[in-house]
N, C-alpha and C positions, 0 to 999 in steps of 0.2 A: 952293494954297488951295482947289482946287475937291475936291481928291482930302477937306482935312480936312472941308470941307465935306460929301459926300456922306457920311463914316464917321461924323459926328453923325449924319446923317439915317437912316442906318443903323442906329445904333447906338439912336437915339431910336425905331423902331419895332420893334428887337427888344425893347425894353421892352415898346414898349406890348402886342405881342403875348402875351410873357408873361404881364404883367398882366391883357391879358381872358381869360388861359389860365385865372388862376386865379380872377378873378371867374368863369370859367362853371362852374369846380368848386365854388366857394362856391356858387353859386347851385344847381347840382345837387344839393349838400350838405343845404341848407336845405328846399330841396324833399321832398329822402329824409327828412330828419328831419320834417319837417311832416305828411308820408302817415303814418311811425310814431308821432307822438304822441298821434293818438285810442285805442293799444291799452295807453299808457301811464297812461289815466286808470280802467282796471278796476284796483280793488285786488285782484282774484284772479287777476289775470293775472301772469305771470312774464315777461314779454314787456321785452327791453330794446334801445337804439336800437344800430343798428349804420354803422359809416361806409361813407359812398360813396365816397370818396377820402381819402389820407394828406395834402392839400393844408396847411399851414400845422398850426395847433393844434387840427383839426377833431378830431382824436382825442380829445384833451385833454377838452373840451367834450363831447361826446359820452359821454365815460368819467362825469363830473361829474354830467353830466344824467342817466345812469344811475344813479348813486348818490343821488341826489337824488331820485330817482324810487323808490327802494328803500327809502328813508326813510319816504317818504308812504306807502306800499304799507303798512307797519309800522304806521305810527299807527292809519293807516284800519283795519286788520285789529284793533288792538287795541282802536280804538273802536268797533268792529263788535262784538267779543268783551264789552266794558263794556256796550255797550248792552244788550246780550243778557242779560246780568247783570243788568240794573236792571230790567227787565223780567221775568224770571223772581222778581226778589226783590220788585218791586208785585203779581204774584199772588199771592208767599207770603204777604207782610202781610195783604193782603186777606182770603184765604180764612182766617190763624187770628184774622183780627178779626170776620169775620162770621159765622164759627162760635157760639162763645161769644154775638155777639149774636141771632143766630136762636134759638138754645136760649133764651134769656133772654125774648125778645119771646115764644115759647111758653108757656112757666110764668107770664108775667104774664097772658096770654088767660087759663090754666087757673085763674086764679086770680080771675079776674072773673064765672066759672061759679057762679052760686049754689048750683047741686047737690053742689059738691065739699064735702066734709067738715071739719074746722077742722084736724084732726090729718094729713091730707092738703097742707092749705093750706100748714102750719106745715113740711111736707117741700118743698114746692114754693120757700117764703122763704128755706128753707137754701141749696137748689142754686141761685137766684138770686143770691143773694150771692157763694156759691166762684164761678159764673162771673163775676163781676163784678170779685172780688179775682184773678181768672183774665187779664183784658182787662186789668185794672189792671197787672199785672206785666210782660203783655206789652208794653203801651204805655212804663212804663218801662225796660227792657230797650232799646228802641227809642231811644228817646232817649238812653240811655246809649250805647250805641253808636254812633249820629251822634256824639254830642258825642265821645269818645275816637277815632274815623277821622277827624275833621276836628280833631284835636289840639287839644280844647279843654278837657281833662281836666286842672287843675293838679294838679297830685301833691306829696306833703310828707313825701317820703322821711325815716324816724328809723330809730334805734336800735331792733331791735323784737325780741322774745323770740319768736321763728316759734312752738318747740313749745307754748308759753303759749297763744296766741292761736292755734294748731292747734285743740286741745283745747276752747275756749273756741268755735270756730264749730263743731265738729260735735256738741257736744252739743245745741246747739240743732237738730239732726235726729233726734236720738237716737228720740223717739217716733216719728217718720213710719216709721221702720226697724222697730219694735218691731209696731205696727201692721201693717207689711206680713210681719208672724210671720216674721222676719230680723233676729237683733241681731249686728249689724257686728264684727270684729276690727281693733280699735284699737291699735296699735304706733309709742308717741312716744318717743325718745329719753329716755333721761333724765338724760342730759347737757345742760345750756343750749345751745342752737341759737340764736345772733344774725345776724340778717341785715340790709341796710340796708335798709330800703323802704319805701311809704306803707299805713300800716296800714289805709286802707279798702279800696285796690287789696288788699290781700291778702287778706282777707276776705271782698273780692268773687270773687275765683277760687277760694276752697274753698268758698263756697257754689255758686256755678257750678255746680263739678265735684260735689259732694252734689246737687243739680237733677238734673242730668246720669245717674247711677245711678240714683238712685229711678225716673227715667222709661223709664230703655233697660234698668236693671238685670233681671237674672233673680233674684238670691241670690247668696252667696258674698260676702258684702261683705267688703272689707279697709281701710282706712286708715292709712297711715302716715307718720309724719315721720324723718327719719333724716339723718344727718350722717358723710360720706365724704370724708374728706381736706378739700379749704376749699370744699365743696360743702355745701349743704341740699337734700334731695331731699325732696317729698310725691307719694305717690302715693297715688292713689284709683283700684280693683281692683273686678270685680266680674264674674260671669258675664253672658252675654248669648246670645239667640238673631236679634236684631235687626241685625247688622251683619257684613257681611263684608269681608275682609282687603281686597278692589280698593277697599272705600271708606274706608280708613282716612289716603289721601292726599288725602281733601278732609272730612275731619272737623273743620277748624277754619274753613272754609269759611263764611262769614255766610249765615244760612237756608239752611244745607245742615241738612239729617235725614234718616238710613237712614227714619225713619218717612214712604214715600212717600206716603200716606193723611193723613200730618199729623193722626192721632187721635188724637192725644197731646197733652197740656197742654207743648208745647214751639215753639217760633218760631225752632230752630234757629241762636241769637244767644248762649246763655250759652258754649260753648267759644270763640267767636272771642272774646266778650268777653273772656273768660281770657286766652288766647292775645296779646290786646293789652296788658293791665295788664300780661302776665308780661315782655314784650320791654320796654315803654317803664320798668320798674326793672332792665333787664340780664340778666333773666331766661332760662330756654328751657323750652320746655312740648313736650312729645312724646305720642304715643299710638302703643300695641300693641294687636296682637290675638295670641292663643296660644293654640287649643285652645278655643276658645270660651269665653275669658279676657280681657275687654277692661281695658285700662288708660291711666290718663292720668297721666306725671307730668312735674313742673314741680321744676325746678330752681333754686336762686338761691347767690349763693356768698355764703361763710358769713363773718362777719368775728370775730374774737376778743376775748373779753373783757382788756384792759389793764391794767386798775384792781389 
């Protein structure tokens, strides 16, 4: 009886000794990790926790918190990278909204001068107004594009004749082109081109991209609509000396413009707006550069007449 007795008693503090073996490795455990978790709170850091002992499931946890730690490091970098954005894009706004009105606020002084002339005046009321219709487009551009990034764009996808309504928005450029002693090469299909989509979203993207030329254009205009197998392809063509090939992967970019000066009647919003109309109907919108050839075309697939 005494022999079973002392092998409990035995037996009960090799227990226990194990178990404060492994409390003091948990405990060591926790320590190591607690010294390593101030370098897990830099999101620049690459910095991950490592075990003090293989005790229990400390690996496990430790592997977990790693990952977990890897996660945040992610976000935090990419809301580093957003904020950086939104800030770069509150300068842009700013500086092409106070442009326009600093010119404006001066023509109206120059206009309060009694000494100025009436035939002078009469030039001073013109350029007050283009910058005004100038603010004005940029402000709605702005607003169209909050509204279609935060998806609030309803769209009324139909049956729509593409080359018809081609044709139909670039002649309302037709002069701005004529003007800048450049008349365009136009090439529409003249086969019907149907595609599904909401015909103001499409009207808004060939005007866009007509914006988009006249401003960066040099000459060489081209225009085209065209139909390849159950494709519809529009491309709008034109020389440039304002862009080079490294920036053509952030061309759709919101307030991105090669124009680092921003002296251009542009806000850097009509190709993303494109670019968004063209995706949320199924669309794909690309741009090249070739020889000092820039091009932007957009693509939508073509559906067939039935009837």
């Amino acid at each position: 009886m005494d022999m079973h007795y002392k092998a409990v008693i035995l037996a009960f503090c090799i227990i226990i000794i194990i178990l404060s073996a492994r409390l003091y490795y948990y405990r060591k455990q926790i320590s190591h990790m607690i010294k390593q978790l101030d370098f897990l709170e830099n999101p620049e850091s690459n910095f991950c926790l490592t075990s003090a002992n293989r005790v229990g499931r400390t690996a496990e946890l430790v592997s977990r918190i790693n990952q977990a730690a890897e996660k945040f490091r992610a976000q935090m970098r990419r809301l580093q990278k957003t904020n950086k954005s939104y800030r770069e894009s509150i300068t842009s706004i700013s500086h092409d909204i106070r442009t326009p009105l600093t010119s404006v606020k001066g023509y109206v002084q120059m206009l309060q001068n009694p000494s100025v002339s009436e035939d002078k005046k009469r030039v001073y009321q013109g350029i007050i107004e283009q910058r005004l219709e100038d603010l004005s487009q940029m402000l709605d551009q702005l607003f169209e594009y909050a509204r279609l990034e935060a998806g609030e764009m309803e769209l009324h996808p139909e049956r729509i004749n593409a080359g018809n309504l081609f044709a139909e928005t670039i002649s309302m450029f037709y002069e701005e082109f004529v003007k800048n002693s450049c008349e365009p090469k136009v090439e529409i299909s003249e086969k019907p081109c149907f595609i599904w989509a909401d015909r103001h979203a499409f009207v808004r993207i060939v005007e866009n991209l007509m914006k988009n030329a006249l401003v960066h254009g040099t000459g060489s205009y081209c225009f085209s609509l065209s139909s390849v197998e159950k494709q519809v392809s529009i491309c709008i063509s034109n020389e440039t000396d304002s862009i080079e090939e490294k920036e053509i992967g952030r061309i759709f970019e919101r307030f991105y413009t090669t124009d680092q000066s921003r002296s251009r009647r542009s806000t850097g919003l009509g190709l993303a707006i494109a670019q968004g109309f063209a995706q949320q109907m199924g669309g794909e919108i690309e741009a090249h550069l070739e020889g000092g050839r820039f091009s932007v075309t957009v693509y939508f697939s073509q559906i067939f007449n039935t009837f």
